[in-house]
LUMFI-290290 format. One record per residue: residue in one letter; z, y, x of N, C-alpha, C, O in turn. Coordinates in pm, whole numbers. Layout:
<pts>
 residuo     nw     nv     nu    caw    cav    cau     cw     cv     cu     ow     ov     ou
       a      Z      Y      X      Z      Y      X      Z      Y      X      Z      Y      X
...
</pts>
This chain:
<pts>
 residuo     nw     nv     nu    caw    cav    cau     cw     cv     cu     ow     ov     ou
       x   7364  10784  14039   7482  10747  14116   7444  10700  14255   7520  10716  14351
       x   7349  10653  14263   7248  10611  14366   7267  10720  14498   7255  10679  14613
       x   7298  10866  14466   7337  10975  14533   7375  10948  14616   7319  10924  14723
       x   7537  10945  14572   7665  10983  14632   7683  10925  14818   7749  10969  14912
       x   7583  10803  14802   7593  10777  14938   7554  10873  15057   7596  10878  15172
       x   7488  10924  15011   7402  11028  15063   7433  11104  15151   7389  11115  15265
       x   7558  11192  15065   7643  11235  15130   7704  11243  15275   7725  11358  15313
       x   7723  11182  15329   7776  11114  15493   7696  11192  15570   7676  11154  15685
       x   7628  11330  15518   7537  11391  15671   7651  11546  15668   7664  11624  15762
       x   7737  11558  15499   7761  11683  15518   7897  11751  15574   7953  11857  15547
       x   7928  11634  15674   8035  11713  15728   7999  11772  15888   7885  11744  15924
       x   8059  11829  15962   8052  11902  16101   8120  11883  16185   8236  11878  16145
       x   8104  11862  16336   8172  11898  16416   8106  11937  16551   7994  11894  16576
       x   8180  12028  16649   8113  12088  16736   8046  11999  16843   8094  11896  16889
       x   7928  12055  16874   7825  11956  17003   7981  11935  17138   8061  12013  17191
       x   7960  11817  17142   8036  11754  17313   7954  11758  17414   7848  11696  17404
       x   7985  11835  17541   7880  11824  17641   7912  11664  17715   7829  11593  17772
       x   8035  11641  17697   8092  11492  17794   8016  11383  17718   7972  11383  17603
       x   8014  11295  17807   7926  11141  17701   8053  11093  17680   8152  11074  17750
       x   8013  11071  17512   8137  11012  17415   8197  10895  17446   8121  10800  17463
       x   8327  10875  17461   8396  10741  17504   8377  10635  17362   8418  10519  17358
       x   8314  10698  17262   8253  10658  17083   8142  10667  17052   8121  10740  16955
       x   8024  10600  17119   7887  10649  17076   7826  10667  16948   7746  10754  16913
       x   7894  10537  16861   7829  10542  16735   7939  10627  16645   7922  10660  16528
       x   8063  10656  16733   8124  10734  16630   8069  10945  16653   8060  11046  16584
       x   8052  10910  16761   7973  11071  16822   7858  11099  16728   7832  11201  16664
       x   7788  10967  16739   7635  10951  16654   7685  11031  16538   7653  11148  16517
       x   7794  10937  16439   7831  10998  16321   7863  11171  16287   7825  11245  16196
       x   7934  11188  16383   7989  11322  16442   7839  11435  16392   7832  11535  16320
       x   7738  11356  16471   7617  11456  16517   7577  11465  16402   7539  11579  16375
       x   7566  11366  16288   7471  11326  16160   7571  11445  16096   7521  11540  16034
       x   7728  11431  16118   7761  11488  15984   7742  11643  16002   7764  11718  15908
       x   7691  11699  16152   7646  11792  16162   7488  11850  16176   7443  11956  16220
       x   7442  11760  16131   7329  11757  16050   7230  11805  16207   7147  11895  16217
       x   7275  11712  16306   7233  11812  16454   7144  11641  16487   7180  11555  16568
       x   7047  11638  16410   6961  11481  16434   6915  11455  16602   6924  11347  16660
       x   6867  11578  16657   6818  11567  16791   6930  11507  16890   6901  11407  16956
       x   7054  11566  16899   7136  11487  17024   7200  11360  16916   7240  11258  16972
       x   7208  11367  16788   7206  11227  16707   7122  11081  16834   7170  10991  16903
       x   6976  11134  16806   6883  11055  16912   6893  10996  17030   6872  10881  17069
       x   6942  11129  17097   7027  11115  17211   7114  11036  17285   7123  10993  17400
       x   7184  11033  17164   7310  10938  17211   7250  10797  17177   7259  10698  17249
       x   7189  10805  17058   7117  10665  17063   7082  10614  17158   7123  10516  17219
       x   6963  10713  17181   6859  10639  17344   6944  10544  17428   6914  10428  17456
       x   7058  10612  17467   7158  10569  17535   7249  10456  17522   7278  10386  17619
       x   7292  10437  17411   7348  10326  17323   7268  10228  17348   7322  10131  17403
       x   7126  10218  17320   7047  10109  17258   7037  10054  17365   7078   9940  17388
       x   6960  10151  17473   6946  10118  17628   7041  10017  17676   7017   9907  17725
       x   7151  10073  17656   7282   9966  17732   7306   9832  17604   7292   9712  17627
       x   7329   9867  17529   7352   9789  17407   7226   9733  17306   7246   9719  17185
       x   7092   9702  17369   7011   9650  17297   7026   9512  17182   6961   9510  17078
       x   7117   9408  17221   7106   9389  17123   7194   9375  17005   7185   9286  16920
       x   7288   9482  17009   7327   9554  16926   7282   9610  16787   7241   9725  16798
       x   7278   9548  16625   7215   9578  16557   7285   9719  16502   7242   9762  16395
       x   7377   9783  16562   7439   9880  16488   7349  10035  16538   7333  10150  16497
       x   7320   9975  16615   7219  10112  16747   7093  10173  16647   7071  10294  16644
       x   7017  10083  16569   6888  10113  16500   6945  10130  16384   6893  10216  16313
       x   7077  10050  16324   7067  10106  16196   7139  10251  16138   7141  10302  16026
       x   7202  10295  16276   7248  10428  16294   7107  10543  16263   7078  10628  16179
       x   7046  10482  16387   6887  10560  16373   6805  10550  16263   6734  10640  16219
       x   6815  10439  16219   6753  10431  16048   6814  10577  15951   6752  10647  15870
       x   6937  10585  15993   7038  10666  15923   6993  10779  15967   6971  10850  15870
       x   6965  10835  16072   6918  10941  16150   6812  10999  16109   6811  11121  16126
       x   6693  10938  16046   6587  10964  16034   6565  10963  15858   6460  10995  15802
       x   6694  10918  15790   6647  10906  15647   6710  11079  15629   6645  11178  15594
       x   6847  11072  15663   6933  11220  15634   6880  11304  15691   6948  11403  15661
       x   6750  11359  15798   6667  11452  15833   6539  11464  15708   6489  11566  15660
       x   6513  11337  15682   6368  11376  15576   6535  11448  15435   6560  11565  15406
       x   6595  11345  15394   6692  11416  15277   6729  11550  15317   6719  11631  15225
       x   6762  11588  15409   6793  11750  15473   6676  11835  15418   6690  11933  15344
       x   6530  11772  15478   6440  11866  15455   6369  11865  15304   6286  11944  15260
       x   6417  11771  15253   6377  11804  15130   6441  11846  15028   6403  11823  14913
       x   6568  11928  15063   6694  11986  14997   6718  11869  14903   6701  11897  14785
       x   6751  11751  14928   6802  11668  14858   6997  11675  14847   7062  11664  14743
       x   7047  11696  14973   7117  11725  15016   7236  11827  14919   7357  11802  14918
       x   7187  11917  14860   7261  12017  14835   7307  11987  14690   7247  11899  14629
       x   7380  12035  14649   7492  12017  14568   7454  11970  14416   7494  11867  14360
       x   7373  12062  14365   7322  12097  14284   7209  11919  14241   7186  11877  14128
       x   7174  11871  14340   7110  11782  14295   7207  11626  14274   7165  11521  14226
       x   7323  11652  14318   7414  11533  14326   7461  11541  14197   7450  11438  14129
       x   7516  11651  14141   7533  11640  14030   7439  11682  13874   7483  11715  13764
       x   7328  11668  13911   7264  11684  13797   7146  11563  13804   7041  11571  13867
       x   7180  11477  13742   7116  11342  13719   6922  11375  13697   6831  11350  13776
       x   6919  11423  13595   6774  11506  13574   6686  11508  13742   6583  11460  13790
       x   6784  11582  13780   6701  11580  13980   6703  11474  14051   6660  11474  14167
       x   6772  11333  13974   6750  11225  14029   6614  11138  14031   6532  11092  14111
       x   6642  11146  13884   6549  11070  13779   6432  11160  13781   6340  11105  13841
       x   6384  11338  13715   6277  11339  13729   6179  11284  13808   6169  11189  13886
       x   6077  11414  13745   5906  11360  13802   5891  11497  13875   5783  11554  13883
       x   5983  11536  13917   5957  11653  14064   5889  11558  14196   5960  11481  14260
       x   5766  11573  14220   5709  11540  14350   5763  11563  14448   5786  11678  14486
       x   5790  11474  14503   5861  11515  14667   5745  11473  14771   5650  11406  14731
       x   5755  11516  14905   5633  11531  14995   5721  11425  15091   5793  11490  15167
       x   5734  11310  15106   5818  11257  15288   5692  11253  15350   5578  11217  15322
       x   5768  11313  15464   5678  11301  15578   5686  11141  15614   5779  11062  15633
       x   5498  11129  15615   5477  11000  15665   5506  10880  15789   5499  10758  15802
       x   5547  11015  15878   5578  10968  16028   5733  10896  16022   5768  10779  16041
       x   5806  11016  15987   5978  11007  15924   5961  10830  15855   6003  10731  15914
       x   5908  10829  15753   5954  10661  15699   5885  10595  15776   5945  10492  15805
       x   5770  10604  15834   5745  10481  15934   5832  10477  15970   5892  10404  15890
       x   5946  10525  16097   6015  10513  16228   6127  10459  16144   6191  10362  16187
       x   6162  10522  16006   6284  10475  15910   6267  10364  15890   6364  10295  15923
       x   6145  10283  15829   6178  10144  15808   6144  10048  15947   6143   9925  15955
       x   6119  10136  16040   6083  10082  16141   6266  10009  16245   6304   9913  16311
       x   6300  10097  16208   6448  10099  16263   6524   9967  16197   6584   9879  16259
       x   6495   9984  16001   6569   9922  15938   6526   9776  15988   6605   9682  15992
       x   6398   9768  16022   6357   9620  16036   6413   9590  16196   6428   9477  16241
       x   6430   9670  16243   6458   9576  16412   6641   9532  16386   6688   9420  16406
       x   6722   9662  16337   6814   9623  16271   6847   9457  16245   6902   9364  16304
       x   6767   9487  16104   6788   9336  16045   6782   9241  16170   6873   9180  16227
       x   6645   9248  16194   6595   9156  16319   6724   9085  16438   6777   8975  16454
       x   6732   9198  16493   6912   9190  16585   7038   9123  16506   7113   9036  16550
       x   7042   9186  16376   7184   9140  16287   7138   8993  16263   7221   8903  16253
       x   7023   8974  16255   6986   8811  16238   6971   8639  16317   6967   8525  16270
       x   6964   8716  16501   6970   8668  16534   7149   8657  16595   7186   8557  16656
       x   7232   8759  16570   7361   8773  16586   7404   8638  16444   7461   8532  16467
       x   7367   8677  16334   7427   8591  16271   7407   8423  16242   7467   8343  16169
       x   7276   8410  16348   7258   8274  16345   7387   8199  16467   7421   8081  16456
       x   7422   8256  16536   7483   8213  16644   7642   8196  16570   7717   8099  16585
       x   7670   8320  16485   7819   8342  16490   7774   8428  16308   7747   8548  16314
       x   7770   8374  16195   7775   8347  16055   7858   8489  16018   7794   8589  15983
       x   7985   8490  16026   8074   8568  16022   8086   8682  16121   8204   8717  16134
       x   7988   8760  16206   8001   8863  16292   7967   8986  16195   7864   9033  16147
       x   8105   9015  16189   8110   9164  16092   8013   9289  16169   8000   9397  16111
       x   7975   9275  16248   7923   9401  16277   7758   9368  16249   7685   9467  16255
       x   7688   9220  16215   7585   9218  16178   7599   9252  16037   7523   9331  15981
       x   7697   9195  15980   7679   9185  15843   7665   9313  15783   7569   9335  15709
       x   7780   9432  15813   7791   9545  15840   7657   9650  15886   7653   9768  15849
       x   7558   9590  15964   7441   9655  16003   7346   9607  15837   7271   9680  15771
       x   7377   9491  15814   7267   9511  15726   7341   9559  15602   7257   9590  15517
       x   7443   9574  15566   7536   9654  15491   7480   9794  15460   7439   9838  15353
       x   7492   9856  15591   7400   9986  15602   7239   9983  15598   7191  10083  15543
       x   7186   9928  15625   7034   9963  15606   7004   9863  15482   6881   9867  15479
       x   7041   9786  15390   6999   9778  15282   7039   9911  15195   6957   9958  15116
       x   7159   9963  15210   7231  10084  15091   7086  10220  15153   7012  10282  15077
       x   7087  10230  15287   6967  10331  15320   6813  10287  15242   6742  10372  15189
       x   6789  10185  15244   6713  10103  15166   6694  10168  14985   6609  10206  14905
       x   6792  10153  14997   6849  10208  14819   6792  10336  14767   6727  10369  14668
       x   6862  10418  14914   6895  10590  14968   6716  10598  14914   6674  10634  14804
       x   6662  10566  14996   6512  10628  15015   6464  10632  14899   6444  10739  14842
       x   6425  10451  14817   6323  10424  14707   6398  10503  14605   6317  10556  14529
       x   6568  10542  14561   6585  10607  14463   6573  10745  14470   6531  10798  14367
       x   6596  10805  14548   6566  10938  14588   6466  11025  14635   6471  11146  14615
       x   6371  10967  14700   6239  10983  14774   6165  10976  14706   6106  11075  14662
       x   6137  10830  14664   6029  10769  14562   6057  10732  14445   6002  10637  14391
       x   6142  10799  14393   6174  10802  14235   6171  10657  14188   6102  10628  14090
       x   6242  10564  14253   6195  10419  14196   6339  10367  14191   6377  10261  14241
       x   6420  10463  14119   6566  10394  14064   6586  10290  14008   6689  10225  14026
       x   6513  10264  13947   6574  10078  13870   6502   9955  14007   6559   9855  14051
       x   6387  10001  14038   6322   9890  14184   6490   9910  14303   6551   9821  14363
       x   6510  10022  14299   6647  10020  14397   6800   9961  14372   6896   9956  14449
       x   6787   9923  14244   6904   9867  14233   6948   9687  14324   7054   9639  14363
       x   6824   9646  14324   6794   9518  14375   6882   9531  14530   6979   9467  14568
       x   6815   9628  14590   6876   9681  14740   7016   9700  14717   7095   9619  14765
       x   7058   9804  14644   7191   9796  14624   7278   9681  14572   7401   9683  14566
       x   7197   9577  14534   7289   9478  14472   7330   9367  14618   7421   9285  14626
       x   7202   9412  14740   7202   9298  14820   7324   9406  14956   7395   9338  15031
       x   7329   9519  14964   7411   9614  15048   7540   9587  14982   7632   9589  15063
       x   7576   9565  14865   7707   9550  14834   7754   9377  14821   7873   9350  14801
       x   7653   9270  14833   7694   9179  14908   7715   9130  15035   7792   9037  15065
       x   7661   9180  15093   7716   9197  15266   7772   9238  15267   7858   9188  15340
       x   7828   9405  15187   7999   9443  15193   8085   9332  15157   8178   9299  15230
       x   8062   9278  15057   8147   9173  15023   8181   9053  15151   8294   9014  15181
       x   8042   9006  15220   8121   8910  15335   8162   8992  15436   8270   8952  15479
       x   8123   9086  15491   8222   9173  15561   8373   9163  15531   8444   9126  15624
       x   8423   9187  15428   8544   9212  15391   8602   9059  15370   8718   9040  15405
       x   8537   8964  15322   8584   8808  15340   8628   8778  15464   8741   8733  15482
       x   8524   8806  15584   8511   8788  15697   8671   8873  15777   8746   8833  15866
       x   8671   8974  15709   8762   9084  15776   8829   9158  15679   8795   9276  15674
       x   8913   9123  15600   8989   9244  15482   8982   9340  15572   8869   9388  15574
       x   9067   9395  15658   9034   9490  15748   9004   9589  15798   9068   9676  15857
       x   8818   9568  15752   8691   9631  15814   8688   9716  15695   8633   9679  15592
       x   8756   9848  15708   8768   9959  15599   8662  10005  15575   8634  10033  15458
       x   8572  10026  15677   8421  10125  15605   8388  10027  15500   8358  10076  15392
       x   8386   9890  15510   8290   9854  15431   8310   9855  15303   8208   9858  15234
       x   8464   9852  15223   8515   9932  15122   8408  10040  15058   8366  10040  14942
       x   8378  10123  15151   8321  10230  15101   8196  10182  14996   8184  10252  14896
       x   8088  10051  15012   8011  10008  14969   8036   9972  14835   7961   9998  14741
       x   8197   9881  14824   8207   9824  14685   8265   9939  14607   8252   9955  14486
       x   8336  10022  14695   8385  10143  14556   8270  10206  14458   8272  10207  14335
       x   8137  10272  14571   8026  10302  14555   7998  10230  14404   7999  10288  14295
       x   7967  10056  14433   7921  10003  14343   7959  10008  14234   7883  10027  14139
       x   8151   9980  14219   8175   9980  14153   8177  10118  14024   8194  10101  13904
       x   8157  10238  14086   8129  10385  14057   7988  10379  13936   7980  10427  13823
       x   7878  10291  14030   7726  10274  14008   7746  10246  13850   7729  10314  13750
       x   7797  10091  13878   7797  10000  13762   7894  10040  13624   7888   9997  13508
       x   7983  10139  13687   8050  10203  13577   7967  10284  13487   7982  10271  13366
       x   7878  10368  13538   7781  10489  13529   7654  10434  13428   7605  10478  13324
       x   7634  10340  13496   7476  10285  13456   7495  10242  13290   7604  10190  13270
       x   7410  10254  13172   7387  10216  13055   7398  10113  13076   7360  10047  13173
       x   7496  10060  12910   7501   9933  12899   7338   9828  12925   7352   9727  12994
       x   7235   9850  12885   7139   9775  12895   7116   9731  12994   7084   9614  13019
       x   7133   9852  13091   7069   9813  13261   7190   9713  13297   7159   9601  13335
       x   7309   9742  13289   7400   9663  13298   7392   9538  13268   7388   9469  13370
       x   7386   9469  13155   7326   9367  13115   7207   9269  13183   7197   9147  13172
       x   7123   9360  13254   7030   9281  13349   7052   9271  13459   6984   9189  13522
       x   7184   9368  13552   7190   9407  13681   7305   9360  13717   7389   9450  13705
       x   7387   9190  13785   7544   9153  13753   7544   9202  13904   7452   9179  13982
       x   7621   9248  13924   7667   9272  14075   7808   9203  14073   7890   9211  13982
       x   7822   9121  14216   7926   8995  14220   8055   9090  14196   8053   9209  14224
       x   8189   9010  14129   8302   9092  14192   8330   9215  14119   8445   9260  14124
       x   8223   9286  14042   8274   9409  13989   8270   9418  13854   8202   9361  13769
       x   8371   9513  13849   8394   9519  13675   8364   9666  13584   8371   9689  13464
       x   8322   9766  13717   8220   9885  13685   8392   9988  13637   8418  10064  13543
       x   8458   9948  13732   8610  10047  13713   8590  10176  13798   8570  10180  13920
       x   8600  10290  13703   8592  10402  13815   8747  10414  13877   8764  10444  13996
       x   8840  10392  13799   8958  10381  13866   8936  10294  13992   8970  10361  14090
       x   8911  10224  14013   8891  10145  14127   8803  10198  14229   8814  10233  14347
       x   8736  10194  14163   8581  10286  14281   8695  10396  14337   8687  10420  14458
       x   8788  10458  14271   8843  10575  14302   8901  10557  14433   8878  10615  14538
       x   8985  10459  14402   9081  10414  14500   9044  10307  14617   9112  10261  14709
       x   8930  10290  14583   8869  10217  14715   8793  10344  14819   8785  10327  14941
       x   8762  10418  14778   8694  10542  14849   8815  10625  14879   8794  10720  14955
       x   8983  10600  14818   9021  10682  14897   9143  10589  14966   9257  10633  14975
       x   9106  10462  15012   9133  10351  15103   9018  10423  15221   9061  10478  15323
       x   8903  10414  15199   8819  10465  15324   8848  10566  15369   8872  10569  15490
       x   8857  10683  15295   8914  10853  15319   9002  10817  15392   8973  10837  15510
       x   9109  10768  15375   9255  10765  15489   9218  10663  15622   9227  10699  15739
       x   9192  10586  15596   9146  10470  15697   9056  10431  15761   9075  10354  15855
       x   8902  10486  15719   8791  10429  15738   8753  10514  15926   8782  10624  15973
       x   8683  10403  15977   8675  10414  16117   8549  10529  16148   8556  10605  16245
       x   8469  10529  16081   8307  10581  16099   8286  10690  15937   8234  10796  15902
       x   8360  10588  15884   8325  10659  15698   8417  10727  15658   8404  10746  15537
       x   8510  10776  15703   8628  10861  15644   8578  10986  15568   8596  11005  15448
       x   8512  11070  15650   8475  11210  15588   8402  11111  15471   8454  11085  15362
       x   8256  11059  15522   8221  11042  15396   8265  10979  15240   8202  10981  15135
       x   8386  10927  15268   8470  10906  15188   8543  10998  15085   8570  10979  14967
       x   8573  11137  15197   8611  11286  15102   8514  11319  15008   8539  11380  14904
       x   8350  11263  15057   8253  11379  15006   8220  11316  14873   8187  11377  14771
       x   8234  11169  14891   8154  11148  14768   8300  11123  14672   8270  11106  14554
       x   8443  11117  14698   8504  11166  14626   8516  11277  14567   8590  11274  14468
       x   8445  11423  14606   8443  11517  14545   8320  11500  14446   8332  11523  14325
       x   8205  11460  14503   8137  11440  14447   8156  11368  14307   8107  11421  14208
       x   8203  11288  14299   8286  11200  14183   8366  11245  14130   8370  11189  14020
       x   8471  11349  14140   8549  11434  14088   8459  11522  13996   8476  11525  13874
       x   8344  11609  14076   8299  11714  13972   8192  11644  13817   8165  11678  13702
       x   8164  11536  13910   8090  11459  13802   8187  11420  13665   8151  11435  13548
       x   8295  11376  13702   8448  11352  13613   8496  11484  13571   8604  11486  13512
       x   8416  11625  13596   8475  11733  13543   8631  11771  13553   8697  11840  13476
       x   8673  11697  13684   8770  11755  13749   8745  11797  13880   8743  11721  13976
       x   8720  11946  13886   8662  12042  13973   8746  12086  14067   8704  12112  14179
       x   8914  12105  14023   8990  12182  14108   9030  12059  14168   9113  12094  14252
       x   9018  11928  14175   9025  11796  14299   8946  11846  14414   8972  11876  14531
       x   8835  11843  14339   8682  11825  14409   8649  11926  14531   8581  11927  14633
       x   8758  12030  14442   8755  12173  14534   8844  12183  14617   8827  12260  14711
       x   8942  12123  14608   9105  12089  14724   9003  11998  14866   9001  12027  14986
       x   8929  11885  14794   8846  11772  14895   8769  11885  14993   8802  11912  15108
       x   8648  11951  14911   8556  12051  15000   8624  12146  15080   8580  12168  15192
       x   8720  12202  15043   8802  12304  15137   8844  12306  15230   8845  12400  15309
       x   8925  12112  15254   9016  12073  15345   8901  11991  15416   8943  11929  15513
       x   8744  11975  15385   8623  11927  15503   8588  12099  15561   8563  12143  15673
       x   8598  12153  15450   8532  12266  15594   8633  12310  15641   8582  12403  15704
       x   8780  12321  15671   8827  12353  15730   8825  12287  15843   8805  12348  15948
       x   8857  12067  15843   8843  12022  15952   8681  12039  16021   8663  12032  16142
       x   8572  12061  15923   8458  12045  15989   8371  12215  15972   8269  12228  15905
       x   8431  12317  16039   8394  12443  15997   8234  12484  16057   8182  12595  16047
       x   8176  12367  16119   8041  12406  16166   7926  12359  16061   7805  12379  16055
       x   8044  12269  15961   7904  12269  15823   7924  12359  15740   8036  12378  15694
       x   7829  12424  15710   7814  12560  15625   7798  12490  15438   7806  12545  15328
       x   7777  12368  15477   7737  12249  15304   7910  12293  15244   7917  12352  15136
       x   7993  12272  15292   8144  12225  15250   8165  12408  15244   8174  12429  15124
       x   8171  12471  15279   8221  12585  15230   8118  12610  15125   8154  12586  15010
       x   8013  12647  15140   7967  12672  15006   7977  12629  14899   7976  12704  14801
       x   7995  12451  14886   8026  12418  14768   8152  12416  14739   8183  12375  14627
       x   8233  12450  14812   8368  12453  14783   8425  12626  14726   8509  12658  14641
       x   8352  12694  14800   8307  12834  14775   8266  12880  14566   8301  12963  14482
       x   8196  12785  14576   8108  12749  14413   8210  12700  14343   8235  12769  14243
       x   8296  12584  14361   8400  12575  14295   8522  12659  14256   8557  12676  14139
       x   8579  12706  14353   8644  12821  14374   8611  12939  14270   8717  12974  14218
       x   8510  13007  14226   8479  13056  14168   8464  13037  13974   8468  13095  13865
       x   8447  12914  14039   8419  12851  13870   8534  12831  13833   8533  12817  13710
       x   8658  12820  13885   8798  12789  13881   8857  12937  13873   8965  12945  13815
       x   8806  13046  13917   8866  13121  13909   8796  13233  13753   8867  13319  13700
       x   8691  13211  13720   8608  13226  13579   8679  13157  13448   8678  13222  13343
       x   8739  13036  13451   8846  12970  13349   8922  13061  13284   9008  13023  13203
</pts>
């Protein structure tokens, strides 16, 4: 379940030659078009003016995890929903350079969100930075390095900063996206692990997870698409396919420069039409 976050690189939209009046929402733009180089770009630029800004590095943290997941076909469909490709003992190769600069990012991050939150406790956009680079945190050791139960720890500490985010700010819709997630996780996970793993606040409702991810889908400022994806994603896992396939259809239509959303929507389509 550890996956689904993942998701957030596979939507599209076309390169802007104008500099974005939305940097970190352009950023997003670039990620969900899987276009990492002017991703960078816009960073450079961001950080430059906005150094101490913790949202600038943990974008780039983001930048540099969904290029190694890209290249190691983590990405594609087939591994989101088949648990086996989570959990095996398939060797994966990360490039060494890629996680330096990745946890290199995550730590200046923190660093910035820390000295933001000594001043001002409640500044949603620190809390929010480390929101995101603990769940990327998660992203890597469960997926990368096959160390799913060591990653739950990360995820337990990314979905408490969602939590003061949202104290701080009902509001602040992306961060929704974190507790639905969890609540999805904790639904999923065996009773045993459950038993050792309390995450604050949740009661492991996929109904809920449902409807908090599609609170973000309609609303969310930065996370919306990714809100569609890992609702489909969650749909086919729930073996309701012709949802999952309405979700993928209506991303590649708004986002027709990712070739991810037609194909798997393409795959559904088919399997729907085989019934």
């Amino acid at each position: 379940m550890y996956t689904i976050r993942l998701a957030v690189l596979l939507a599209g939209l076309p390169l802007l030659a104008a500099t974005p009046a939305d940097p970190i929402g352009e950023t997003y733009h670039r990620l969900y078009n899987l276009d990492f180089a002017s991703a960078h770009k816009i960073l450079d630029d961001y950080e430059a003016k906005q150094p101490s800004d913790p949202i600038g590095p943990a974008v780039r943290g983001a930048t540099y995890l969904f290029y190694e997941l890209d290249r190691l076909k983590i990405l594609e469909g087939e591994f989101f929903s088949n648990d086996k490709k989570i959990s095996g003992d398939d060797k994966l190769q990360p490039d060494p350079g890629i996680r330096e600069k990745f946890f290199a990012s995550i730590t200046r991050a923190q660093q910035l969100a820390d000295a933001r939150i000594q001043k001002a406790p409640n500044d949603t956009n620190a809390l929010f930075s480390y929101c995101l680079t603990e769940g990327m945190r998660t992203d890597y050791m469960a997926l990368i390095e096959k160390k799913q139960l060591r990653s739950l720890s990360y995820a337990k500490r990314a979905h408490n900063y969602a939590l003061q985010v949202i104290k701080a700010d009902p509001n602040f819709t992306d961060a929704y996206l974190t507790t639905g997630l969890t609540e999805y996780l904790v639904g999923s996970l065996p009773f045993f692990i459950r038993w050792f793993v309390k995450f604050e606040q949740v009661d492991g409702s996929k109904d809920q997870a449902v409807a908090r991810l599609n609170r973000v889908a309609e609303k969310g400022r930065y996370l919306g698409p990714f809100a569609r994806i890992l609702l489909a994603i969650i749909h086919v896992r729930e073996k309701r396919p012709r949802q999952a396939q309405e979700l993928l259809a209506g991303l590649s239509r708004d986002y027709p420069q990712n070739y991810l959303f037609k194909k798997e929507a393409d795959k559904l389509t088919l399997k729907l039409e085989r019934r």
